[in-house]
DRENDO-1510 file (C-alpha; in Angstrom, 1 decimal, always signed):
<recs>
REC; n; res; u; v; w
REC; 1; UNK; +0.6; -2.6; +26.4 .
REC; 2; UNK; +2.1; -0.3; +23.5 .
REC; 3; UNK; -1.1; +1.8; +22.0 .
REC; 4; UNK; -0.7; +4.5; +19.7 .
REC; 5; UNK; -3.9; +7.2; +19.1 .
REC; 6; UNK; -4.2; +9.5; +16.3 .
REC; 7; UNK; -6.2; +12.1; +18.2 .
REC; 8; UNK; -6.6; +14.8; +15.6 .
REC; 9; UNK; -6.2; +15.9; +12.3 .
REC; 10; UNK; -2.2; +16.6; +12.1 .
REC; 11; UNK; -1.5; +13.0; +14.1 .
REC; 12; UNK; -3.6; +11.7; +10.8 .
REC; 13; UNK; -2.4; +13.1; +8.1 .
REC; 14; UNK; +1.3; +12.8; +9.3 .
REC; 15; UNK; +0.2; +9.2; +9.4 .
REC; 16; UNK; -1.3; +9.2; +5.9 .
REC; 17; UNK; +2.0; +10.8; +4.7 .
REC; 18; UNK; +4.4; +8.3; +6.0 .
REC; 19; UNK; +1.9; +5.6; +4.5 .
REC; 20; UNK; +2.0; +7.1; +1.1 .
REC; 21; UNK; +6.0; +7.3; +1.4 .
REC; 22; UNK; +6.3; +3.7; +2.4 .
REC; 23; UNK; +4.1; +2.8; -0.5 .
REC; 24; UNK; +6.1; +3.6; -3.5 .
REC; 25; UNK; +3.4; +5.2; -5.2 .
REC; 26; UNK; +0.8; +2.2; -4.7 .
REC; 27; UNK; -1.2; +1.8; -1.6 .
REC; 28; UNK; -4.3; +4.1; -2.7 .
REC; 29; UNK; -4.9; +7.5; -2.8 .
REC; 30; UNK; -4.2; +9.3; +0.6 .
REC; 31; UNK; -7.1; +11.6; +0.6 .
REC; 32; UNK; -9.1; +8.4; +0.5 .
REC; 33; UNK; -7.0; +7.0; +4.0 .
REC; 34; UNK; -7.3; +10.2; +5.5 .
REC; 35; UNK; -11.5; +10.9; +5.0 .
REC; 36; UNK; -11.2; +7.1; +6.0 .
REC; 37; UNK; -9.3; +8.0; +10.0 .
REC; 38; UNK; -11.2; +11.6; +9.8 .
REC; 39; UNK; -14.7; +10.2; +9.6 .
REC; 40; UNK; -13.8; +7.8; +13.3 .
REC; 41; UNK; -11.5; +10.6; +14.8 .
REC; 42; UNK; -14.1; +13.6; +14.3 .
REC; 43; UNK; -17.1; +11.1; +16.5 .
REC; 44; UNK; -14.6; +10.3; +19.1 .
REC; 45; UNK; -13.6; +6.7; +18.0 .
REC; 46; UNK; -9.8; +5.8; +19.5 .
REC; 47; UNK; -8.5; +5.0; +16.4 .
REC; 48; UNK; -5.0; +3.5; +16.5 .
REC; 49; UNK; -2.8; +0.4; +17.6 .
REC; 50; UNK; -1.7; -1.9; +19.7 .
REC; 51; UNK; +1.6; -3.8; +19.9 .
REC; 52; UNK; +1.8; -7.6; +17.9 .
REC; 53; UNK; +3.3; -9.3; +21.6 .
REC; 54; UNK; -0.3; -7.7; +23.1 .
REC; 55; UNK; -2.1; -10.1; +20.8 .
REC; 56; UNK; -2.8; -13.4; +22.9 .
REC; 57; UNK; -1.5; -16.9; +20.8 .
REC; 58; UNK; -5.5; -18.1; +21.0 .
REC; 59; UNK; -6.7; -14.7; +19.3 .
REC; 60; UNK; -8.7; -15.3; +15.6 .
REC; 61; UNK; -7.0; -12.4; +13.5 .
REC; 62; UNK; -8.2; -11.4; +9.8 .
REC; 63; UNK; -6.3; -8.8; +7.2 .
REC; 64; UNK; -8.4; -6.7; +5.4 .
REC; 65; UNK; -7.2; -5.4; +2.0 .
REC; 66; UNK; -8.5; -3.2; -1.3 .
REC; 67; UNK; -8.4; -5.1; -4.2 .
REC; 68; UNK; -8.4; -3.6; -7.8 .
REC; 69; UNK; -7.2; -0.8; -9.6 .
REC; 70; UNK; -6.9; +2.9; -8.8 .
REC; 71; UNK; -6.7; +4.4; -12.3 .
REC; 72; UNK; -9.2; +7.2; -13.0 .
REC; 73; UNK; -12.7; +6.9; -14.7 .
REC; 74; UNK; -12.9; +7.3; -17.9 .
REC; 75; UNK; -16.3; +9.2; -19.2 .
REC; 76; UNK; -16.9; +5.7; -21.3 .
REC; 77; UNK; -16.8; +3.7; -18.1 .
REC; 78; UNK; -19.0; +6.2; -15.8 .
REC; 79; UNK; -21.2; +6.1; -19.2 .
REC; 80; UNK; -21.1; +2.2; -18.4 .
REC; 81; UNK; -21.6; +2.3; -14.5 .
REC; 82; UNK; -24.6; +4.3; -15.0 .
REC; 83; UNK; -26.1; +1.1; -17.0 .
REC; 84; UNK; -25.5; -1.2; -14.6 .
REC; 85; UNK; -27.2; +1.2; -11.6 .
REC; 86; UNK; -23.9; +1.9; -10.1 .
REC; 87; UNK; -24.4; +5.7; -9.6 .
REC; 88; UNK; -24.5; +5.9; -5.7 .
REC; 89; UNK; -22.2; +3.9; -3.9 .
REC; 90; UNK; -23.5; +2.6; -0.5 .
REC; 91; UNK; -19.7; +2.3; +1.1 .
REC; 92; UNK; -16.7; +4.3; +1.1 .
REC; 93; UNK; -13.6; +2.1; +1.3 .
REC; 94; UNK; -13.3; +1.9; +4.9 .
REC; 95; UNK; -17.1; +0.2; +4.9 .
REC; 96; UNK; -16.1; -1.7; +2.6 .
REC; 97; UNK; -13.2; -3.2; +4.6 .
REC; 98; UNK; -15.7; -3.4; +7.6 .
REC; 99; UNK; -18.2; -5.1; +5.9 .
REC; 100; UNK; -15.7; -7.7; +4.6 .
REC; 101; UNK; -14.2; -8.3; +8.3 .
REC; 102; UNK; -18.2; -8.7; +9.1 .
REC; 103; UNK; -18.2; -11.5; +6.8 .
REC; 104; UNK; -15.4; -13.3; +6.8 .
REC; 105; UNK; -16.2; -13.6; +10.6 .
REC; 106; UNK; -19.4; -15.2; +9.8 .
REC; 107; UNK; -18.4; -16.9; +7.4 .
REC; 108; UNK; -16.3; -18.8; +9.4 .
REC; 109; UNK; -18.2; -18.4; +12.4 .
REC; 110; UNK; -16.0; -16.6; +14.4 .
REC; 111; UNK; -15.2; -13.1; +16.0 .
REC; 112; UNK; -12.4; -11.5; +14.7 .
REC; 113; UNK; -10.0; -10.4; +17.1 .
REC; 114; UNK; -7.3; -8.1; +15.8 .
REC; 115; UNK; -6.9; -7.2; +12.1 .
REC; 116; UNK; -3.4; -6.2; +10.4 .
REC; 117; UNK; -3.0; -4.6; +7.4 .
REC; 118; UNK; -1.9; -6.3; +4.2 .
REC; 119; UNK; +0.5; -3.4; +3.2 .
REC; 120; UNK; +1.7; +0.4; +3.5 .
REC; 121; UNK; -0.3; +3.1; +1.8 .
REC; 122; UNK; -2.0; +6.0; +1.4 .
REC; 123; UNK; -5.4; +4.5; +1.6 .
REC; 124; UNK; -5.2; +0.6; +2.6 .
REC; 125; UNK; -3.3; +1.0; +5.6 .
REC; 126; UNK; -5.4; +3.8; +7.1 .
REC; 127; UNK; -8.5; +1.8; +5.6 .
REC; 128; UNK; -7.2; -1.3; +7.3 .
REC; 129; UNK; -6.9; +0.3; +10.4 .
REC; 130; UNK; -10.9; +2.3; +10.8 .
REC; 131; UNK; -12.0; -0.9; +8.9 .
REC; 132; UNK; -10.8; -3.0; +12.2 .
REC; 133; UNK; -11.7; -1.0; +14.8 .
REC; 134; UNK; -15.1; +0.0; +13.1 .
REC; 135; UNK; -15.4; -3.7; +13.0 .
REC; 136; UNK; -15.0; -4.5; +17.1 .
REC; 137; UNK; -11.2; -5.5; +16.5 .
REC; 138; UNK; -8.5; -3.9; +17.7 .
REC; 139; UNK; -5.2; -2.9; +14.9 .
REC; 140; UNK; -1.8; -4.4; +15.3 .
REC; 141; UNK; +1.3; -2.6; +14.9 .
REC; 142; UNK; +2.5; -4.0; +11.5 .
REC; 143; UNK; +1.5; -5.3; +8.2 .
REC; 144; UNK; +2.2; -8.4; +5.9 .
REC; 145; UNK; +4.4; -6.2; +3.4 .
REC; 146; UNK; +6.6; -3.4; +4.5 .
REC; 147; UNK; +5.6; -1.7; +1.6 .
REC; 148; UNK; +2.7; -1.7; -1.1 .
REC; 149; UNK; +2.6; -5.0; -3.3 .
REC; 150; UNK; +0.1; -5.3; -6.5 .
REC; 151; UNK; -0.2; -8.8; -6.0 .
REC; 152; UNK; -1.6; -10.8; -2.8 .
REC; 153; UNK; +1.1; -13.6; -2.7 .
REC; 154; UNK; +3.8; -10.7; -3.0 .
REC; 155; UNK; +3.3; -11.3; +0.8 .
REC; 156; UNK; +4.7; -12.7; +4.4 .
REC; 157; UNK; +2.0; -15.1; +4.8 .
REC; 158; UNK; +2.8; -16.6; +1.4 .
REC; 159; UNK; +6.7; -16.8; +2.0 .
REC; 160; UNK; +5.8; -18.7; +5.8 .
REC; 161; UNK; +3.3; -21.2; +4.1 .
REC; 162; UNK; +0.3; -19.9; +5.5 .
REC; 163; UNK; -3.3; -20.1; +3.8 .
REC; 164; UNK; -5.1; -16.8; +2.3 .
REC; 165; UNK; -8.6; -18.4; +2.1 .
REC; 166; UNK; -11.7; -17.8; +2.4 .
REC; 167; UNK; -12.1; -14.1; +1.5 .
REC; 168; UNK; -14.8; -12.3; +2.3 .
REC; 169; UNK; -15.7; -9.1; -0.8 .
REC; 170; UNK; -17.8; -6.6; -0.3 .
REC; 171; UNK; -18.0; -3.6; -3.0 .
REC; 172; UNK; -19.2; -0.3; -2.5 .
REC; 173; UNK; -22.3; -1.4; -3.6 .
REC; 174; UNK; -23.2; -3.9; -1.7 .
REC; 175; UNK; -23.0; -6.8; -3.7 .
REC; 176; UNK; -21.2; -9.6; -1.6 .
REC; 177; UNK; -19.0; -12.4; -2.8 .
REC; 178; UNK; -16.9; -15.3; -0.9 .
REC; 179; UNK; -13.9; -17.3; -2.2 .
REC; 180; UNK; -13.9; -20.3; -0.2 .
REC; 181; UNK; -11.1; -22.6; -1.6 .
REC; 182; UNK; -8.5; -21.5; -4.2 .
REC; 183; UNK; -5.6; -23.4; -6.1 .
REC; 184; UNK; -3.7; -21.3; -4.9 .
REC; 185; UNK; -2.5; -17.4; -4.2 .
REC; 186; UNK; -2.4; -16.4; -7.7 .
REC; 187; UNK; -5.8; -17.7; -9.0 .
REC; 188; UNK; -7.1; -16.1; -5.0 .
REC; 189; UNK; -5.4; -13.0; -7.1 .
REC; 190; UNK; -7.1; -13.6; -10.2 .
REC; 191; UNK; -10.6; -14.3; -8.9 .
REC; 192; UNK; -10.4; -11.0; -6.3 .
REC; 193; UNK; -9.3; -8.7; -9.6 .
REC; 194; UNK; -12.4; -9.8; -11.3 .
REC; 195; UNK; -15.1; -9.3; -8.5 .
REC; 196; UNK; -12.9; -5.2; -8.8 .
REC; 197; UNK; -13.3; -5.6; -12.5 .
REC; 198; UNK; -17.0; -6.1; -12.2 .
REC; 199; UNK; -17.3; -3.3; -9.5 .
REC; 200; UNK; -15.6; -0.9; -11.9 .
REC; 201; UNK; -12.4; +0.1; -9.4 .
REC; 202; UNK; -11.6; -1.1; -5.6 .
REC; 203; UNK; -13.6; -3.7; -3.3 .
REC; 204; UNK; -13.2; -4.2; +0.1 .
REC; 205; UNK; -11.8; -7.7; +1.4 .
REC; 206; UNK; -10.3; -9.8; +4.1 .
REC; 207; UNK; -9.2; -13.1; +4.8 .
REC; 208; UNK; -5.8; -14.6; +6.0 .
REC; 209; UNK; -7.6; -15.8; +9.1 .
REC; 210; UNK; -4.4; -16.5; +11.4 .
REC; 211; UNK; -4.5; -17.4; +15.2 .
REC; 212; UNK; -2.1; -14.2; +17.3 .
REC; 213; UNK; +0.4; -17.0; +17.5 .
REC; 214; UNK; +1.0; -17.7; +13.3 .
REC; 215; UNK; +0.0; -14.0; +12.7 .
REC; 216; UNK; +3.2; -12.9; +14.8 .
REC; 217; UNK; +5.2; -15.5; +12.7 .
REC; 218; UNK; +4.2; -13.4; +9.8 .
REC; 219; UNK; +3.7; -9.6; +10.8 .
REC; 220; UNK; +6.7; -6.9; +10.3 .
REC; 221; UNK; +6.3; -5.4; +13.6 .
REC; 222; UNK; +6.2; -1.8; +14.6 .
REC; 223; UNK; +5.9; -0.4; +10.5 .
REC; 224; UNK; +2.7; +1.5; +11.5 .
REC; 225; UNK; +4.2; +3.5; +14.4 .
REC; 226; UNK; +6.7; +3.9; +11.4 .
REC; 227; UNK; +5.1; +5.4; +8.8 .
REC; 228; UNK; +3.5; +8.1; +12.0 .
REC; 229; UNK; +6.9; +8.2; +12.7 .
REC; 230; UNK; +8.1; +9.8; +8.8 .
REC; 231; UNK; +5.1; +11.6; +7.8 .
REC; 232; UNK; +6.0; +13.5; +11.2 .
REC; 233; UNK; +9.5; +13.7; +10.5 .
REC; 234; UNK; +8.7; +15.2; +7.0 .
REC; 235; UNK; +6.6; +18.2; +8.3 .
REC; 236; UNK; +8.4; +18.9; +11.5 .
REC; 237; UNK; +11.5; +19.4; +8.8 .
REC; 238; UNK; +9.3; +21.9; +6.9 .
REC; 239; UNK; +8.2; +24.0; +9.5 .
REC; 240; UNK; +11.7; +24.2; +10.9 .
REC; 241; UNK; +12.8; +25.4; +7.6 .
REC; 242; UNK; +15.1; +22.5; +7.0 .
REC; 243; UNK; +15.3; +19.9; +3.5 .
REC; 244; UNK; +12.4; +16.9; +4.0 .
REC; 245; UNK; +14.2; +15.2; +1.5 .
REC; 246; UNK; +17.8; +15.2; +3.6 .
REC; 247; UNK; +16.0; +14.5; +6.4 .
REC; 248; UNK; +14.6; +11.4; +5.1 .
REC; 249; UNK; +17.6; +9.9; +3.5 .
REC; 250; UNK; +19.5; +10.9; +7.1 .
REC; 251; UNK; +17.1; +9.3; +8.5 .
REC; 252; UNK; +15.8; +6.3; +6.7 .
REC; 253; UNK; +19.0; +5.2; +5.3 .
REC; 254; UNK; +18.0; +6.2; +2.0 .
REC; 255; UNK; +19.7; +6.8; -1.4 .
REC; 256; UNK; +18.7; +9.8; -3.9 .
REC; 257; UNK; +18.5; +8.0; -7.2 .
REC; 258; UNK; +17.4; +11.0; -8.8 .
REC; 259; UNK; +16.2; +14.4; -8.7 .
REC; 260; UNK; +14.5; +16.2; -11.4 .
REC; 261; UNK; +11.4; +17.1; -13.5 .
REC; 262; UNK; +8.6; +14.4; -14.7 .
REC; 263; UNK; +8.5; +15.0; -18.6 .
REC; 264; UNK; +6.0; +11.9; -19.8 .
REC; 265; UNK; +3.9; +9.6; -18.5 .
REC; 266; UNK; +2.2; +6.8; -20.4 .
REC; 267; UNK; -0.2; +4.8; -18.3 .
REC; 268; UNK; -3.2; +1.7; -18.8 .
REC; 269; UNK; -4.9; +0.0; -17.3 .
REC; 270; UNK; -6.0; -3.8; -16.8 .
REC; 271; UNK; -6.8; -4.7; -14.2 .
REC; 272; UNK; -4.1; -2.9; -12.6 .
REC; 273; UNK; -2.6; +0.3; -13.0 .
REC; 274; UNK; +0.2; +0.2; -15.0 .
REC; 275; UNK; +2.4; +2.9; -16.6 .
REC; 276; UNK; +5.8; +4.3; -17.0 .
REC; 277; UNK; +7.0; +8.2; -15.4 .
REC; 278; UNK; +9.7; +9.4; -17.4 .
REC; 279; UNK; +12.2; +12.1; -15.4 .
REC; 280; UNK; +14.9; +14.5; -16.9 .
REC; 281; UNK; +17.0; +15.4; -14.2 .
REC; 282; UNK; +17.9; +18.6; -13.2 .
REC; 283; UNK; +20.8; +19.7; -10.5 .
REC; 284; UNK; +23.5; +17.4; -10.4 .
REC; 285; UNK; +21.7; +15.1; -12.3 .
REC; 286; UNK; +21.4; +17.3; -15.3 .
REC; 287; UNK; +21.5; +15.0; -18.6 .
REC; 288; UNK; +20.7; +12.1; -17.0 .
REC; 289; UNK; +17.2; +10.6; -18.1 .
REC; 290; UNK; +15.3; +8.1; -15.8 .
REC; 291; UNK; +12.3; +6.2; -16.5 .
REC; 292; UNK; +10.6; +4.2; -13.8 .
REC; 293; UNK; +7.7; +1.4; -14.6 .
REC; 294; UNK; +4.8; +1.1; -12.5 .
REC; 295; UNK; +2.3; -1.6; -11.6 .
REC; 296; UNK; +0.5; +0.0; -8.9 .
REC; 297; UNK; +3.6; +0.7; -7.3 .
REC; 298; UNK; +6.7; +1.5; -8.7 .
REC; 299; UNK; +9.1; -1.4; -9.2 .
REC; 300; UNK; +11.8; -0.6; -12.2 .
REC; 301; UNK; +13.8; +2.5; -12.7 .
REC; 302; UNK; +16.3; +3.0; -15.3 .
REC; 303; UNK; +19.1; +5.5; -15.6 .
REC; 304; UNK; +20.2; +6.6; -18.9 .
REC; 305; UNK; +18.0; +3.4; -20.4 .
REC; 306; UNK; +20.5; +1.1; -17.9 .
REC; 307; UNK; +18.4; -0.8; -15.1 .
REC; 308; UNK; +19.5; +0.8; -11.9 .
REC; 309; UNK; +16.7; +0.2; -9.0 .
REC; 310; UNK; +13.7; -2.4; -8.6 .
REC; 311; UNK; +11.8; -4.3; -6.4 .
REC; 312; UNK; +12.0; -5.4; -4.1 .
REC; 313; UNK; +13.9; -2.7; -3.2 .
REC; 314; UNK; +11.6; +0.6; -2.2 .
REC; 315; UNK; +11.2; +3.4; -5.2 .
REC; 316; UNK; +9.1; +6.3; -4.0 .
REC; 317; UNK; +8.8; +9.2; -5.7 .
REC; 318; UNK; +8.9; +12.8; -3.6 .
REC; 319; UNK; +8.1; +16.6; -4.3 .
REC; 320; UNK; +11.4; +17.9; -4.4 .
REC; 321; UNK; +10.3; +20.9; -2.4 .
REC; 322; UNK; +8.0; +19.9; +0.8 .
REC; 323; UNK; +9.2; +15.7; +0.4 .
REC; 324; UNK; +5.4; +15.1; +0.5 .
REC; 325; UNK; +5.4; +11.7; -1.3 .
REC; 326; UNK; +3.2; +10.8; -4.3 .
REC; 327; UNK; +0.8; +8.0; -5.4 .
REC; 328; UNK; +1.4; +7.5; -9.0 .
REC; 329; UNK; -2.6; +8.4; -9.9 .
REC; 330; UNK; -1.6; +12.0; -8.9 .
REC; 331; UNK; +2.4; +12.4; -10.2 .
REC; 332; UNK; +1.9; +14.6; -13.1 .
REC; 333; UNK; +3.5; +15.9; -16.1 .
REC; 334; UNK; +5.8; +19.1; -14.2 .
REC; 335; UNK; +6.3; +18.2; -11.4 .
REC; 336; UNK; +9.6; +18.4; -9.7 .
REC; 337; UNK; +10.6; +15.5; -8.1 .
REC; 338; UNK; +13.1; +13.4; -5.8 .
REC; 339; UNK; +13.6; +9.7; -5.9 .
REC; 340; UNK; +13.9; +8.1; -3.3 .
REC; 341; UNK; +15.5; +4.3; -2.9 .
REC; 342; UNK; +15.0; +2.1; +0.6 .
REC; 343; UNK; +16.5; -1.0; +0.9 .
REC; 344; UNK; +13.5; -3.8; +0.9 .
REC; 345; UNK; +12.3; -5.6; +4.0 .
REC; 346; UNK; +14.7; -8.7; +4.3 .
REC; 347; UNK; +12.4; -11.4; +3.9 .
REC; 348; UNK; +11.9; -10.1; +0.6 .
REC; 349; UNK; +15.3; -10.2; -0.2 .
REC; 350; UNK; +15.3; -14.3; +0.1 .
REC; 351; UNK; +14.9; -16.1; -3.3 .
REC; 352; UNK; +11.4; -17.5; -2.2 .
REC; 353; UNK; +10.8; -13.0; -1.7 .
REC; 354; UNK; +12.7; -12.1; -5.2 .
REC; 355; UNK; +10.9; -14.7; -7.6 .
REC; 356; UNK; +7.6; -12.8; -6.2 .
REC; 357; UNK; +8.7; -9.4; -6.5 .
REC; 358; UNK; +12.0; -8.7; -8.2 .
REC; 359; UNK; +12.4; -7.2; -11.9 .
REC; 360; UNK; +11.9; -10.9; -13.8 .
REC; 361; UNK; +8.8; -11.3; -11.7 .
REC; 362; UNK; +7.8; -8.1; -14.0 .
REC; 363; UNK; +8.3; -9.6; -17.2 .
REC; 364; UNK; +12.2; -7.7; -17.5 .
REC; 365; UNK; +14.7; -9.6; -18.8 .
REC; 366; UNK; +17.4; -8.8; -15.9 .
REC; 367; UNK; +18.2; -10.0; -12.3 .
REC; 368; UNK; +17.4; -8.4; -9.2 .
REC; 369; UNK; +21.0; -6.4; -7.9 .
REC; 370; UNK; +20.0; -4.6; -3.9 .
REC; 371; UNK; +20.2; -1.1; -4.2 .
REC; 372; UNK; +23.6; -0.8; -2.4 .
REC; 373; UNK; +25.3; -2.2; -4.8 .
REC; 374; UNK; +23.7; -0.6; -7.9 .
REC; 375; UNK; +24.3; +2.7; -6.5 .
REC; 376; UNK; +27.4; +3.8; -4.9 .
</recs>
């Protein structure tokens, strides 16, 4: 059986890094997914994962998720919180992804096995995985993604054919909430973003209840030993004096699409936490002017007002010193950054996996070109 621990602090927070890499600056806030593995590793929980072939066929599995947005409080909508009693939350995420595990379970009157997170990032997939084991499940080795998605059908379950409901939702306060039967993904989408509306941020959910068989038919296996395996990679390259951000591109395959300083960013949100960074590069890319479009996660950039990169293809922004990644809530006017571009997980590359994700998807009036052939 291939089990990975995180047995201390460093294990964790290389982990947390290479989440918040792979989540192209979605995925949650990584201080949130590391109090989240902190609070199990400091009592002695074995908090880690087991291989996707360990998983018998006849095993119920479940993938808990954070739905809703990320974007900072305004002093209106704390003003507004405080009205409706919300002023002491009773969950953090990760018991808030318990609790919906909990649920769904009896909901449907089953245990729940294994769990496996919906996507990379900073907080969902470390959620995912203390949400699981908190919960009497053990984590797979994979998620549903290989990277951070805004949308639940922006999926593998959804490109295999597989059904998303019921979802369980529990928010940090306790109120609890079940969609039974959806349309389909988008309205499952729809009706999840208002029960996070309503809880003024993130809730806790989980469904896609699979059997270990149809949940291997869907999981990218091995991408949580993955992120471990870059977060690890981009501090050993610090302490050994050496550039994080070569390192990576070595190797990840990667391509720089830009390095330089962030000079505006414009952001709203509804719903979702949209925005644009705009970057005026420096080095050899002095003169050059990039602008990249969030939704969540990153998913356009632009070179000199041209499209250049998108989704499905990976956009993650990096410090340009230490290659510690950023989630877009934190990237800041100043700060001197890398771009990083990964080629997107294959499935995604299918024209079932661009009509979900690619630029058009996004409301952008172009087509999707991979990254190999859009930078040379």
């Amino acid at each position: 059986m291939a089990t990975m621990y995180l047995e201390n602090r460093q294990m964790a927070e290389d982990f947390v890094r290479g989440c918040t890499f792979m989540g192209t600056g979605g995925g949650g806030l990584p201080a949130n997914g590391l109090d989240s593995l902190m609070s199990e590793i400091e009592k002695g929980t074995k908090v880690g994962w087991i291989d996707a072939d360990d998983i018998p066929d006849e095993a119920t599995t479940a993938c808990p998720f954070l739905m809703g947005s990320i974007a900072p409080h305004t002093p209106e909508i704390e003003a507004e919180m405080t009205d409706f009693g919300y002023v002491n939350p009773n969950y953090s995420e990760k018991e808030m992804l318990a609790k919906a595990i909990e649920y769904l379970g009896k909901f449907c009157g089953t245990k729940i096995d294994a769990v496996v997170p919906i996507e990379l990032g900073g907080a969902n997939t470390p959620g995912g995985v203390t949400a699981g084991i908190v919960s009497g499940a053990v984590c797979v080795d994979g998620d549903y993604t290989g990277r951070a998605i805004p949308e639940i059908q922006q999926t593998t379950p959804y490109l295999h054919g597989k059904t998303l409901w019921p979802v369980a939702s529990v928010d940090a306060y306790n109120d609890i909430s079940y969609i039974e039967k959806a349309k389909n993904y988008r309205i499952v989408e729809r009706l999840g973003k208002k029960i996070a509306e309503s809880a003024y941020g993130l809730v806790g959910q989980a469904g896609f209840i699979m059997s270990g068989k149809e949940m291997r038919e869907c999981i990218n296996k091995g991408t949580l030993s993955t992120c471990y395996n870059i977060g690890k990679m981009i501090r050993e390259a610090r302490e050994g004096g050496q550039d994080p951000v070569k390192s990576v591109l070595k190797e990840l395959d990667g391509y720089l699409l830009a390095t330089g300083t962030v000079s505006n960013k414009e952001t709203w949100d509804d719903g979702y936490y949209y925005g644009y960074h705009t970057i005026e590069g420096t080095g050899v890319d002095a003169g050059n002017t990039f602008k990249i479009f969030f939704k969540n996660e990153n998913h356009v950039m632009w070179k000199n007002e041209k499209p250049y990169v998108s989704s499905p293809d990976i956009i993650t922004v990096v410090d340009a010193k230490t290659g510690g990644p950023y989630a877009n809530p934190i990237l800041k006017v100043g700060d001197e950054v890398c771009v990083i571009g990964l080629k997107a997980n294959p499935v995604f590359r299918s024209e079932k996996g661009v009509a979900i994700l690619g630029p058009r998807y996004f409301k952008f009036d172009f087509d999707y070109v991979p990254i190999e052939e859009t930078v040379k």
